[in-house]
C-alpha positions in Angstrom: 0.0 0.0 0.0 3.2 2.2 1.0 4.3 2.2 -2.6 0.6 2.2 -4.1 0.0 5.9 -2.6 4.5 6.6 -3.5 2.7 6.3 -7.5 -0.1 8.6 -6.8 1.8 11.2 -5.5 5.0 11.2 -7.8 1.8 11.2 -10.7 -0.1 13.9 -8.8 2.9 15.6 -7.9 5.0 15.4 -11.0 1.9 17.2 -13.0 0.5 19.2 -11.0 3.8 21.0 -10.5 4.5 22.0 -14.3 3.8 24.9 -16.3 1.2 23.4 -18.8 -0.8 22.8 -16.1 -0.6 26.0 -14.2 -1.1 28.0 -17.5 -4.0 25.6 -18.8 -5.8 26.3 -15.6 -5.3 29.9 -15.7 -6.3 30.2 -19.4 -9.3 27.3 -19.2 -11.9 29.9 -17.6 -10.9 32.9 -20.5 -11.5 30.2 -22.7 -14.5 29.8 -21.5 -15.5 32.5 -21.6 -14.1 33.3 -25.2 -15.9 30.1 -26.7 -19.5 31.5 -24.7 -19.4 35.5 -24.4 -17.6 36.5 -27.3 -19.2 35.2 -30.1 -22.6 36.5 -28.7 -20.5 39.6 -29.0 -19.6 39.1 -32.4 -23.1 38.5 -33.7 -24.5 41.6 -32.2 -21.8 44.0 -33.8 -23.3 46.2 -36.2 -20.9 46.2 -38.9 -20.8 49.3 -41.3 -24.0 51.4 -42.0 -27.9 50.3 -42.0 -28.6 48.2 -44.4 -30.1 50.2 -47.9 -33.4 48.4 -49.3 -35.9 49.5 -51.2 -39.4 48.4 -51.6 -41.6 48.2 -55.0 -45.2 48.1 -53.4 -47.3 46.9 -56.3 -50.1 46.6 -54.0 -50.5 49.3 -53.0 -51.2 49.5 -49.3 -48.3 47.1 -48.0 -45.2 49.1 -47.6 -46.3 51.1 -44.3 -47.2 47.5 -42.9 -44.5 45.6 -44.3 -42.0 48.8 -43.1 -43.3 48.9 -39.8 -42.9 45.1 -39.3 -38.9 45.0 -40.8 -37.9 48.1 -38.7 -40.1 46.6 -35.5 -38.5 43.1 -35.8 -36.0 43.4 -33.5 -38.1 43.8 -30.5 -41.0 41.5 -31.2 -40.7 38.7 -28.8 -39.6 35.5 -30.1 -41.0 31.9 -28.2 -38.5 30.3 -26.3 -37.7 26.8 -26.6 -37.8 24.7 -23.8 -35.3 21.8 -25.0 -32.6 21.3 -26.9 -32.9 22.5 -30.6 -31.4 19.7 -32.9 -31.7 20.8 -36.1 -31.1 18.1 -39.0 -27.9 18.0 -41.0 -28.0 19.8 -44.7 -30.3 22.5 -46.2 -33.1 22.4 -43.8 -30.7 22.1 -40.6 -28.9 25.3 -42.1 -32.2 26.8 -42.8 -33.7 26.6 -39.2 -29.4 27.6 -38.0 -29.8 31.0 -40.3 -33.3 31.5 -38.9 -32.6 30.9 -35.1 -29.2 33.2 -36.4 -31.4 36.1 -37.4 -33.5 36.1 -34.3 -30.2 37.0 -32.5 -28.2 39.1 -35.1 -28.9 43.3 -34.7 -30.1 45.0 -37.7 -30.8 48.4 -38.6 -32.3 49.2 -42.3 -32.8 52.1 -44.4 -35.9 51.6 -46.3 -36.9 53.4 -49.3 -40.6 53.3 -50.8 -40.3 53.5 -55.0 -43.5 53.9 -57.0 -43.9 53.0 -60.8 -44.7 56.1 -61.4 -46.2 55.1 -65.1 -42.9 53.0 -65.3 -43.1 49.2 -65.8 -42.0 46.8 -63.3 -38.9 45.6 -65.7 -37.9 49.4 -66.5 -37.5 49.8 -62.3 -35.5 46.2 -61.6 -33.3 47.5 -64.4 -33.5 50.6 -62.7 -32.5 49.5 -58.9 -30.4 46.8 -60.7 -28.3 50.0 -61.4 -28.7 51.4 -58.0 -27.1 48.2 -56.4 -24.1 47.8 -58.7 -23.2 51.4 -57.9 -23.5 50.5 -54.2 -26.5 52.9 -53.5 -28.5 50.4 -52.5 -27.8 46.8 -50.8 -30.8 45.3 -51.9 -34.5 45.6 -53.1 -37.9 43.8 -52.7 -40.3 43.6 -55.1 -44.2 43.4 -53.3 -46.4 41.8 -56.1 -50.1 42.8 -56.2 -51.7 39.1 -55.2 -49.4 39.6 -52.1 -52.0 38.6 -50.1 -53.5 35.7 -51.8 -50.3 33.7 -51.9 -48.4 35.7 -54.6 -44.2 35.3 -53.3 -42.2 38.6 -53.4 -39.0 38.9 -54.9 -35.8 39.7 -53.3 -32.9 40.9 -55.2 -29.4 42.1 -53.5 -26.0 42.0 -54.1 -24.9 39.8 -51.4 -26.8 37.0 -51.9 -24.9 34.6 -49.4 -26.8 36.8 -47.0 -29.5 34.6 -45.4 -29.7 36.0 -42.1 -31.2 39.4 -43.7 -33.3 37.1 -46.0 -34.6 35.3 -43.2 -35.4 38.7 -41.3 -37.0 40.3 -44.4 -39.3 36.9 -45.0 -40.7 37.0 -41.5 -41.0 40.3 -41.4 -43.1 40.5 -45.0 -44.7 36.9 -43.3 -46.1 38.9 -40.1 -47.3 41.7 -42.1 -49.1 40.1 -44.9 -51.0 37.7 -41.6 -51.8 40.9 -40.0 -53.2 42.6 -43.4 -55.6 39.4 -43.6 -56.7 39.7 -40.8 -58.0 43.3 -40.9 -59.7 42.9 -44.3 -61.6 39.8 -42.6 -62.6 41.8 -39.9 -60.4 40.5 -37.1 -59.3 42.9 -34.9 -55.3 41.5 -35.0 -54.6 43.0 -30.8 -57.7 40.8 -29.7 -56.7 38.1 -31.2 -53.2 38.0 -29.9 -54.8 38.3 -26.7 -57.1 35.2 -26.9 -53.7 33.4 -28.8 -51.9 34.0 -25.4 -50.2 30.5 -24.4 -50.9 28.6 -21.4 -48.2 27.7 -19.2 -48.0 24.3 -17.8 -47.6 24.1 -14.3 -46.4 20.0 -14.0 -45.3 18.5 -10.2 -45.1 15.1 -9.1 -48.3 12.8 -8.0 -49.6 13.7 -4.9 -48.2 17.5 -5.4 -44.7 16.3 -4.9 -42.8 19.7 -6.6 -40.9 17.8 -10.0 -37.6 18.3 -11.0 -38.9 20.1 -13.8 -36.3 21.7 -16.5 -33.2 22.5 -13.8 -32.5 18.2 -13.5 -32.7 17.4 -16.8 -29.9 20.0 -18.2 -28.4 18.7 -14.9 -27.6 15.5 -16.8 -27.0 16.6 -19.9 -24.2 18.6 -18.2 -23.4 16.0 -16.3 -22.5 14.4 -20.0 -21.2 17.1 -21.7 -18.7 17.7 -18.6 -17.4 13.7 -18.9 -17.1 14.1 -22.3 -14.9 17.2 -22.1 -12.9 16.0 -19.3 -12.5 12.8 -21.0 -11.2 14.7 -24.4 -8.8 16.9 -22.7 -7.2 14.2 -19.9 -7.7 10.9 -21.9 -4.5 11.8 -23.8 -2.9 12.4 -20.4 -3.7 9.3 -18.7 -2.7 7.4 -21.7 0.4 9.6 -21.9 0.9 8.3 -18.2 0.8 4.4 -19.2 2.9 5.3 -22.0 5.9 7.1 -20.9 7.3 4.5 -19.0 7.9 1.9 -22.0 9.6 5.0 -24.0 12.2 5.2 -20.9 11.9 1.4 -19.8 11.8 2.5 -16.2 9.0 -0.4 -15.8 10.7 -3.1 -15.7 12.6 -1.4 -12.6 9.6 -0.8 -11.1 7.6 -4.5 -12.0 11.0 -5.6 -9.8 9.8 -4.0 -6.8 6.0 -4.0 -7.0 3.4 -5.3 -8.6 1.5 -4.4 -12.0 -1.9 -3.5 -10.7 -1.2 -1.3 -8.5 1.4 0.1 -10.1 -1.4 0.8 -13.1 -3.9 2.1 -10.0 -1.5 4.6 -8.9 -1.3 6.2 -12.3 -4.9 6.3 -13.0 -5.5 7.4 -9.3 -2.8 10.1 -9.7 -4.0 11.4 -13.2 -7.1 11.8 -12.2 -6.4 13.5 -9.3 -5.0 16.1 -11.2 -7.8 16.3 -13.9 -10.3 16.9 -11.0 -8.4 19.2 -9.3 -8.4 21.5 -12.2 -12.0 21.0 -13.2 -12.7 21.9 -9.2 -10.4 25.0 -9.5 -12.6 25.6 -12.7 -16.0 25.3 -10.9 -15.1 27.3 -8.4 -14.1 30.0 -10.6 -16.8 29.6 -12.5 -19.1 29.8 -9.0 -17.1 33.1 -7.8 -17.4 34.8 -10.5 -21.0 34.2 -11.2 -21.8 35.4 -7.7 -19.9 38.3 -7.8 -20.4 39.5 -11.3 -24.3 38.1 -11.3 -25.5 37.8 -8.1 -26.2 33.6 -9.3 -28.6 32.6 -6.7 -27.8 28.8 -5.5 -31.5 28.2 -4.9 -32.6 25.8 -7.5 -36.0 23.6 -7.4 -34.0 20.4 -7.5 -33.3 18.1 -4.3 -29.6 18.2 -2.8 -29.5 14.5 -3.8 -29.6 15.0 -7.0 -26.2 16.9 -6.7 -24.8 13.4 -4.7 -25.6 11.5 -7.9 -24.2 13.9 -10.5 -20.9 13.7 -8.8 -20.7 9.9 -8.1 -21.9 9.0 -11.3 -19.2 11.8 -12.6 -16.6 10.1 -11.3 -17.9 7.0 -12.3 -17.7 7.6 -15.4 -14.9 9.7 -15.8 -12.8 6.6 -14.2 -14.6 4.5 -16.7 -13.3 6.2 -19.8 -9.8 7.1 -18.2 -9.1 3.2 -17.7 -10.0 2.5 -21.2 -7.4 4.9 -22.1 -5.0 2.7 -19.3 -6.3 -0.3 -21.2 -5.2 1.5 -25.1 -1.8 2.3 -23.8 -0.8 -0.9 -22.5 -1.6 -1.9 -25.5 0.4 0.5 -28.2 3.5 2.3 -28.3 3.1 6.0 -29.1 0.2 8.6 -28.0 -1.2 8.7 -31.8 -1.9 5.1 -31.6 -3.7 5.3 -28.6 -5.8 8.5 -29.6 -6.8 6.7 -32.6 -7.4 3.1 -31.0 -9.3 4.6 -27.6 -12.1 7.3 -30.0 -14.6 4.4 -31.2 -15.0 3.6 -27.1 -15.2 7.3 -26.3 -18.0 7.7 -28.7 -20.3 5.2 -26.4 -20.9 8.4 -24.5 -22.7 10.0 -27.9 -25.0 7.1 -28.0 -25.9 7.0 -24.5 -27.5 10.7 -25.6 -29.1 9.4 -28.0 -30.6 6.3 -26.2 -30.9 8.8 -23.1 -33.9 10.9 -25.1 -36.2 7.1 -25.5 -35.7 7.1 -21.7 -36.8 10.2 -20.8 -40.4 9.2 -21.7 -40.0 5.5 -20.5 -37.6 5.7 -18.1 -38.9 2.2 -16.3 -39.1 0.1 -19.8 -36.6 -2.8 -20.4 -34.2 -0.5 -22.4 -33.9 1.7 -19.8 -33.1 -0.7 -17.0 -30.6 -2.2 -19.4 -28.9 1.2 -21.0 -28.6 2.0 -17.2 -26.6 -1.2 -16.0 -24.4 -0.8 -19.4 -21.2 0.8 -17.5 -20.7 2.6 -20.2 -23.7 4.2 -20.8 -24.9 4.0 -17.0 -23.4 7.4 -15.9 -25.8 9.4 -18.4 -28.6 7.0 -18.7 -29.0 6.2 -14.7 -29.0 9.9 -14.2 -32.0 10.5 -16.6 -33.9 7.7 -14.8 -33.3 9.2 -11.7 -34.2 12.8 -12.6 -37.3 11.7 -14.6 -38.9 9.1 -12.4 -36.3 7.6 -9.9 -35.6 4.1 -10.0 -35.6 1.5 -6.8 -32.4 2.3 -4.5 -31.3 -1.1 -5.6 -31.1 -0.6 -9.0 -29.0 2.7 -8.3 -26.4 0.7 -6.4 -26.2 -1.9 -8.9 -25.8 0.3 -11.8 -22.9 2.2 -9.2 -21.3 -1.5 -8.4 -21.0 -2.9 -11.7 -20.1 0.8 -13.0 -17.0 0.8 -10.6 -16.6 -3.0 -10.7 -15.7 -2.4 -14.0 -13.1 0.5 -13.7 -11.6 -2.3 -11.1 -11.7 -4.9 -14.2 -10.9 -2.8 -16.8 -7.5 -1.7 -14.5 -6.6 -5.2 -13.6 -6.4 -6.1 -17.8 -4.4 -3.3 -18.2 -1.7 -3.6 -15.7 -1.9 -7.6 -17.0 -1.4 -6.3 -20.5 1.0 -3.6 -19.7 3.8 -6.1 -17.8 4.0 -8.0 -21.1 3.9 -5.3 -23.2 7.1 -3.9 -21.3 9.2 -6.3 -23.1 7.6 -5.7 -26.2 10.5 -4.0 -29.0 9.6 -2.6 -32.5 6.2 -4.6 -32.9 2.4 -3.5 -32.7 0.8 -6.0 -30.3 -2.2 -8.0 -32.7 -5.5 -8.2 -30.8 -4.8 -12.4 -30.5 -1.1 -11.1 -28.6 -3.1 -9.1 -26.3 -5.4 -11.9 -25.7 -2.1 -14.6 -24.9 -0.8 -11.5 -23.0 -3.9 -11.2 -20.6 -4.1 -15.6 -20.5 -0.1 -15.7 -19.7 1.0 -12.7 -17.5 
């Protein structure tokens, strides 16, 4: 045991004390923040002047409408979503993208009214053609005169690669045209938008037991985001770790005096150590600064417990993934292997997402129970079932002891693999070596 805890300290010890990870915990808040605040930022820069449009109103009557509604759209409220918005790979996904985009980007506009004047509509396109080339205007909108029986206006601009203006200007011309409607039907448009008001749900448990409601579901999806970002950014140091002795050969030193297994225990113990140290000194920064800066209020309608779980089930599976990372560098020789080798098991957290959203609406059905004992899905997909509806206490600690069981297992084949491996000169180990390795050590 004396020389179990001498490995966790010289790994602790020996990282903890070097610049990278001084600097990386200094600069892993400002990134942070860079990666959060900043491009909200960006977006909301108003770069150069208004933007110069003119509208063709063969209508008539639409221009004052369809002006009020463009200059107005910035502070019309937009419905919030309440989960996660997924949008689809290819067009449609970058469709709804540029239209969330637009809700956020700040626009101002210089709109111009031109009449026909006698003129026909292809003499003023040529005309405002003319006017955008020469950079006088930035774009034009023609209004056609069945506007408002389903005829589709025409926008013509220079920048064309725009969509985010497109996508203000269409539901902007969309708002105004419904509105138009209904006055000629005789619908008075405040009334209606009175008796359109939502209703707000008010759910709780049975019995008036207050739910968990909105604040313990992105609970576990932090929960999963933070393993999977601790996992990206250590994994390379814990399999770094295993590594570094077969570069120096200082192992098979060390296999004389102790052996394997705890040997592979005190490096994972030690790495990790220092991972979660820096992702506390991140959490507290992140606290400090949000109570200073924000006045964050820690009152949140979710039980204390719930809190217990997220960080056992953190470290659960954070220790998961880490030893798979021990197991990949037993296993290879250089870091590049490993990265490469150790991704396809890392990706088991994407599909415990996935799996994690079927759960949320039948968090007692046969897949769930399953997904939940499945170590490597269990620290996601236990902690839905417990935020949703919470499972027996038994099925909690069975998920924990085969979860940490396994971390045990997964350890005891590495350090198995790893004392063979040692001897191991200019040759990539074949899965059936590995196999004789594990069978033989």
């Amino acid at each position: 045991m004396k020389k179990f805890f001498a490995v966790v300290k010289r790994e602790y010890v020996q990282r903890v004390r070097t610049k990278f990870f001084v600097i990386a915990t200094i600069l892993g808040p400002l990134v942070a923040v860079g990666f959060t605040v900043v491009p909200a930022l960006m977006i909301g820069l108003k770069t150069g002047g208004p933007a110069r449009i003119a509208i063709v109103d063969q209508t008539g009557n639409m221009y004052e409408r369809v002006a009020t509604e463009i200059n107005n759209s910035e502070e019309r409220p937009q419905p919030q979503p309440t989960m996660p918005n997924m949008t689809p790979p290819g067009p449609a996904g970058a469709r709804g993208r540029a239209q969330q985009t637009a809700k956020l980007v700040k626009a101002d506009y210089a709109l111009e009214r031109v009449d026909l004047d006698g003129r026909t509509l292809d003499e003023v396109k040529t005309s405002l053609d003319a006017r955008v080339a020469s950079r006088d205007l930035d774009s034009y909108l023609i209004l056609p005169p069945n506007l408002l029986t389903g005829g589709e206006p025409e926008y013509h601009a220079r920048n064309t690669a725009d969509m985010i203006t497109k996508e203000q200007l269409q539901r902007s011309i969309s708002q105004a045209v419904r509105s138009q409607r209904l006055v000629d039907n005789g619908i008075e448009e405040k009334k209606l938008n009175e008796l359109s008001k939502p209703i707000h749900l008010k759910a709780s448990g049975v019995g008036g037991e207050e739910g968990k409601g909105e604040a313990g579901f992105f609970l576990v999806f932090g929960a999963a985001m933070l393993i999977y970002m601790s996992v990206l950014l250590y994994g390379q140091v814990v399999l770094g770790a295993v590594i570094e002795e077969k570069e120096t050969r200082i192992a098979e030193i060390l296999f004389s005096s102790m052996r394997s297994f705890p040997l592979m225990m005190g490096k994972l113990i030690g790495v990790s150590l220092v991972a979660l140290t820096q992702l506390g000194i991140w959490a507290l920064t992140f606290v400090a600064v949000s109570v200073s800066v924000t006045g964050f209020s820690f009152s949140m309608p979710i039980s204390p417990l719930l809190f217990i779980y997220f960080a056992v089930f953190f470290l659960m599976g954070f220790f998961i993934y880490a030893t798979v990372y021990a197991v990949v560098g037993s296993m290879v020789t250089t870091t590049q292997e490993g990265g490469q080798l150790a991704m396809p098991v890392v990706l088991f957290l994407i599909a415990a997402l996935f799996v994690s959203f079927n759960i949320i609406r039948s968090p007692n059905s046969p897949l769930a129970f399953w997904a939940s004992m499945f170590p490597f899905f269990a620290p996601i997909t236990m902690l839905v079932r417990i935020t949703t509806e919470t499972p027996p206490a038994w099925q909690i600690i069975l998920s924990l002891t085969i979860g940490f069981a396994t971390v045990v297992g997964l350890v005891w084949l590495a350090s198995r693999i790893y004392r063979v491996g040692m001897l191991m000169y200019g040759k990539k180990a074949t899965i059936p070596e590995v196999w004789r390795w594990v069978r033989q050590a």
